[in-house]
C-alpha positions in Angstrom: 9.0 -1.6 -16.7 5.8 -3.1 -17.9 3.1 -1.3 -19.4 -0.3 -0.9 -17.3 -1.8 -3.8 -20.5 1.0 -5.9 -19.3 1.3 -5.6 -15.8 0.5 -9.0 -13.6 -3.3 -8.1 -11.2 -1.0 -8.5 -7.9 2.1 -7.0 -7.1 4.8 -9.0 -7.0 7.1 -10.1 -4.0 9.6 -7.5 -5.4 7.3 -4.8 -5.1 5.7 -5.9 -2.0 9.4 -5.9 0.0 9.6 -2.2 -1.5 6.4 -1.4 -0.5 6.7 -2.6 3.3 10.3 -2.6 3.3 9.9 -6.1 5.1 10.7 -9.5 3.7 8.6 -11.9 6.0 5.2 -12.3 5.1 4.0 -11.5 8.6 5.4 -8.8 8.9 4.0 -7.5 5.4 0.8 -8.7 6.3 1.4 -6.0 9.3 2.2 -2.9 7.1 -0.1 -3.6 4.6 -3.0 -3.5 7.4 -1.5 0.1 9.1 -1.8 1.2 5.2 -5.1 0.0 4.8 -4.2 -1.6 2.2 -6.5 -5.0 1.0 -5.0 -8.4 1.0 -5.2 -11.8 1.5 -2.6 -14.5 2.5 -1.8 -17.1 -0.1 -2.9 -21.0 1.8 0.3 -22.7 0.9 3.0 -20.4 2.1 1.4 -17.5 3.7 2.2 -14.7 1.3 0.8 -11.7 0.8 -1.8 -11.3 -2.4 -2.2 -7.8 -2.8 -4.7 -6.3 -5.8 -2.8 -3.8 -8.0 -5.3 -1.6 -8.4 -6.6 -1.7 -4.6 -2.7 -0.6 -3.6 -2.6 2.2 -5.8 -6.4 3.1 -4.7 -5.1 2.6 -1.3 -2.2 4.7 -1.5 -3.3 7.5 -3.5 -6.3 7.8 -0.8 -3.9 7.7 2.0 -1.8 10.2 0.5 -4.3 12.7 -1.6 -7.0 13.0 0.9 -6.6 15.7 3.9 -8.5 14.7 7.2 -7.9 12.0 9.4 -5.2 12.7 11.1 -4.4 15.3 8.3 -4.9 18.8 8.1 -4.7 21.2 4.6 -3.0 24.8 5.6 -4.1 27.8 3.4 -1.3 26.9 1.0 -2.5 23.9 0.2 0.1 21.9 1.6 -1.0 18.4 4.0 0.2 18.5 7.1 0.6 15.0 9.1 0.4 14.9 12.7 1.9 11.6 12.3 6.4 11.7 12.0 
């Protein structure tokens, strides 16, 4: 695994298929929007450019953050409403 100094600013089409679990770039394009997630599609082939950084800021929001569809009990576990 690279080191953050080495890693490339966009994740790669390895990590994006993980990410979304889906391999067509519509279809990642679709995920990436439900996460909230920033990206744009590449002119030549359609594929999906996502930041590095905006992922992980992304992510960490979607999962750190109570509210919005999330609740905090008294034990400080989240709650989803969402499955």
């Amino acid at each position: 695994m690279p080191s953050a100094a080495n890693e490339p600013l966009e994740l790669t089409a390895d990590e994006l298929k993980r990410l979304t679990r889906r391999s067509r770039y519509a279809a990642q394009a679709r995920v990436l929007e439900h996460l909230g997630i920033p990206h744009h599609r590449h002119p030549i082939d359609g594929m999906a450019i996502v930041s590095r950084d905006a992922a992980r800021a992304a992510l960490a929001k979607a999962t750190n953050q109570p509210g919005d569809g999330r609740e905090e009990a008294s034990n400080g576990l989240n709650w989803s409403k969402r499955a």
